[in-house]
C-alpha positions as CSV (number, residue, x, y, z in Angstrom):
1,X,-58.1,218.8,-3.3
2,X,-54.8,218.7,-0.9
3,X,-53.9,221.7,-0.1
4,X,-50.4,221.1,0.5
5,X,-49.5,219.6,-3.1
6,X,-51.5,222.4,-4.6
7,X,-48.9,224.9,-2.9
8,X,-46.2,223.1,-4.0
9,X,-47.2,222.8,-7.5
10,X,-48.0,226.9,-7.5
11,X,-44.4,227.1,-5.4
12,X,-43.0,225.8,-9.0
13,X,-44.6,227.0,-10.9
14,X,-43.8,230.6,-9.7
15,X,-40.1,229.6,-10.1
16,X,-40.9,228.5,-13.9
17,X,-42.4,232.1,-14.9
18,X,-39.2,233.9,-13.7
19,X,-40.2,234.7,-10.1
20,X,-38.9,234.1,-6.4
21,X,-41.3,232.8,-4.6
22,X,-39.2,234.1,-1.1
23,X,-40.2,237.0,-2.0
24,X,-42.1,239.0,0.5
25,X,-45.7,239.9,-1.9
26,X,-45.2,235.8,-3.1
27,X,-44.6,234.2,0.3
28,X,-48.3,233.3,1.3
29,X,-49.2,232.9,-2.4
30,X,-49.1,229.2,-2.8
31,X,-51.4,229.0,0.2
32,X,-53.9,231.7,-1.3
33,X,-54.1,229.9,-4.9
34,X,-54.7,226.4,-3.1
35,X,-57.5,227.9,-1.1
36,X,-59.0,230.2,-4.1
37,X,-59.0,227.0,-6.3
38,X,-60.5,225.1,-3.4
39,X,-63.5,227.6,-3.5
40,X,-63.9,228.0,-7.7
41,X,-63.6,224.1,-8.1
42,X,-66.1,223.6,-5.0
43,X,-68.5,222.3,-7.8
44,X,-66.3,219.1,-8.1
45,X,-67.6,218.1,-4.6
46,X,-71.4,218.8,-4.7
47,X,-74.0,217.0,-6.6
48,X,-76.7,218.2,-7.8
49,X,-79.2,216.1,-5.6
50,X,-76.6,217.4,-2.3
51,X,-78.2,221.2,-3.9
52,X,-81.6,220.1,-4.0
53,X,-82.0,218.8,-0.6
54,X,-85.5,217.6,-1.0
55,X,-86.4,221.3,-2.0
56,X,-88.6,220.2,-4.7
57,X,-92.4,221.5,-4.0
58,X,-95.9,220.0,-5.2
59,X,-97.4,222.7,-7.3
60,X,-100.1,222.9,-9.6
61,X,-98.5,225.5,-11.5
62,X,-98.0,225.4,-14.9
63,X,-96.9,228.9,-16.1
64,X,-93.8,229.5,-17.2
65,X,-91.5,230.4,-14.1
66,X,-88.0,232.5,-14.9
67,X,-85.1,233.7,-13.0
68,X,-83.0,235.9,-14.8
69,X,-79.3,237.7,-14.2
70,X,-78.0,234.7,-12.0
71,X,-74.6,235.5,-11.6
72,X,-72.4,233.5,-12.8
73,X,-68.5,232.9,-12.6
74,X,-66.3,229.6,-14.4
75,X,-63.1,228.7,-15.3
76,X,-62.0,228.1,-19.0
77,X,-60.5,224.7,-19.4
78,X,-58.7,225.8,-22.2
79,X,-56.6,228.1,-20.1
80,X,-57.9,228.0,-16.5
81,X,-58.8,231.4,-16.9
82,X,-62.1,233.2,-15.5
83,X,-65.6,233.6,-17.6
84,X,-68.3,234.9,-16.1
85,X,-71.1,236.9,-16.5
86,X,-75.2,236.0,-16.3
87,X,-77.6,233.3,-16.4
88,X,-81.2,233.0,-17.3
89,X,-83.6,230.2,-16.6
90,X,-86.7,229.7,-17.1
91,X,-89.4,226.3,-16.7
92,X,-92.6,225.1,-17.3
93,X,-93.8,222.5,-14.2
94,X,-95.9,219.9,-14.6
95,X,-97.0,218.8,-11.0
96,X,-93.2,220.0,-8.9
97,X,-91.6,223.6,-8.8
98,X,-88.0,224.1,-7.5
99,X,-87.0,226.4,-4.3
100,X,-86.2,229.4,-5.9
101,X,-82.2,228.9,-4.3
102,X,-81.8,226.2,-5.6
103,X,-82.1,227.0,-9.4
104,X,-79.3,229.7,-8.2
105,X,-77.2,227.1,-6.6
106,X,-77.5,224.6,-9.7
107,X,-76.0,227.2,-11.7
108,X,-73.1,227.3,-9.1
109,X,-72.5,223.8,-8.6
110,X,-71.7,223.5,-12.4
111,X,-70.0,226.6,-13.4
112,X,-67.2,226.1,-10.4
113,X,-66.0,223.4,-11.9
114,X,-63.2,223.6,-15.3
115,X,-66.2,224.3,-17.6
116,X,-67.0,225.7,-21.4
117,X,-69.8,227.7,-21.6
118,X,-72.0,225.8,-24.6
119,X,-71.6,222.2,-21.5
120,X,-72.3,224.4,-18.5
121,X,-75.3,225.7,-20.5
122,X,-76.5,222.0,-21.3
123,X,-76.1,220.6,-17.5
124,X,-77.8,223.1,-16.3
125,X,-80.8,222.3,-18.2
126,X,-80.6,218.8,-18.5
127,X,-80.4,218.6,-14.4
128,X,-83.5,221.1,-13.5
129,X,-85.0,219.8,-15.9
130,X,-85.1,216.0,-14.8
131,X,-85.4,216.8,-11.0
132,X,-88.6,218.4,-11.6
133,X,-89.8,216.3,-14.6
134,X,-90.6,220.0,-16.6
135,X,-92.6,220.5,-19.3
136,X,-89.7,222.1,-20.5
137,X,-87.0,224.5,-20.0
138,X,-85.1,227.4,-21.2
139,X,-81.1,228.5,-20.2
140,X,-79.4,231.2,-21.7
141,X,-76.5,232.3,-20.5
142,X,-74.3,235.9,-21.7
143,X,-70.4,235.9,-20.2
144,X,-67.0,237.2,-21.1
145,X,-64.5,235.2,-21.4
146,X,-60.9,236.3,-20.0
147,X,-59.2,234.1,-22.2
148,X,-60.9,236.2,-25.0
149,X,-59.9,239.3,-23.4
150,X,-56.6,239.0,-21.8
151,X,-54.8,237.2,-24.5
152,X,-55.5,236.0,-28.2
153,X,-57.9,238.2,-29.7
154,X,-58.1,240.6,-26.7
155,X,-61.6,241.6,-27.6
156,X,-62.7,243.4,-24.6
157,X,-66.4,243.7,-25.4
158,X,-67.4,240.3,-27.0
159,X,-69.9,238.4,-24.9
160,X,-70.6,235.0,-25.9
161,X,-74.3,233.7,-25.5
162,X,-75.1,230.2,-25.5
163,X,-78.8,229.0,-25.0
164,X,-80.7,225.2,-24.4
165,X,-83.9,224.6,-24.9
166,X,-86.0,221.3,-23.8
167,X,-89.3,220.0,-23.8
168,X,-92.0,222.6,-24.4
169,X,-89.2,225.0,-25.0
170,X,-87.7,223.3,-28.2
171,X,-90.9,222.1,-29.4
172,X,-93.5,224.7,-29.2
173,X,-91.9,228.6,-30.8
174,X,-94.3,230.4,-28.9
175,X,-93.3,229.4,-25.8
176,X,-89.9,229.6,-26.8
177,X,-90.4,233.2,-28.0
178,X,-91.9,234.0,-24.5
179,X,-89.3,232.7,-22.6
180,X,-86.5,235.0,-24.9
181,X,-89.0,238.0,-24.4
182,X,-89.3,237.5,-20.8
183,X,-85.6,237.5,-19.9
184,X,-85.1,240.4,-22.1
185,X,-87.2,242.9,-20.3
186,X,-86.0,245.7,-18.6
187,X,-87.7,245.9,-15.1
């Protein structure tokens, strides 16, 4: 992303709502929108295999392995505005398990990028669940959605939940079931 036309596109655009961007609380906030785009968007310039780094582990596990309340924090790309909220995963292996980060930063890499909730859910599976060559896998993930909240409807209290289920998870209900009981737990 350059910086520099970033600011002057913010610069503008501050002129366009009605404001003075000379103004002593605006005068740095060109710079500060470049940088905190720089950061949401940093998703843009990772891959998926960059987040792996070869942290993919023989294993002959083959329970079903779930990290739950991941976090998680997009932009709309209806409206550029935030949606965040949480993220559950859970997989089967067959012979490889994931570093325990990584399934963390996979969430990342896709949600800071201009996303919708029901693709961010998809990639998320899709991805962990070709690096490792699963038996299958479960994502759910809750958020609120600013747009939702701050404009429109301005429901404060709707949370959207969007699931994908692959493999072992689509095919066989009792694991599926498992998987929804498991991340529903209080601990």
């Amino acid at each position: 992303m350059n910086e520099k036309n970033v600011m002057k596109l913010v610069h503008e655009l501050l002129i366009e709502m009605g404001e003075d961007p000379n103004r002593e609380g605006l005068k740095k906030t060109p710079l500060r929108v470049a940088r905190a785009l720089e950061f949401l968007t940093q998703g843009y310039r990772a891959t998926p295999k960059d987040i792996i780094n070869n942290a993919v582990f023989q294993s002959e596990a083959n329970n079903m392995i779930i990290v739950r309340d991941i976090e998680t924090y997009s932009l709309c790309e209806h409206h550029l505005l935030p949606f965040y909220g949480r993220c559950h995963i859970g997989y089967i292996p067959k012979k490889k398990v994931l570093g325990v980060s990584k399934i963390c930063r996979m969430v990342d890499v896709f949600a800071r990028r201009v996303q919708i909730q029901e693709r961010l859910t998809s990639q998320i599976a899709h991805e962990i669940m070709h690096s490792i060559d699963a038996e299958g896998i479960g994502v759910v993930i809750e958020c609120r959605h600013l747009c939702e909240m701050m404009r429109g409807v301005e429901k404060q209290n709707s949370i959207m939940t969007t699931s994908s289920v692959l493999g072992s998870f689509r095919e066989q209900p009792a694991t599926r079931s498992e998987f929804l009981a498991l991340i529903n737990r209080t601990v």
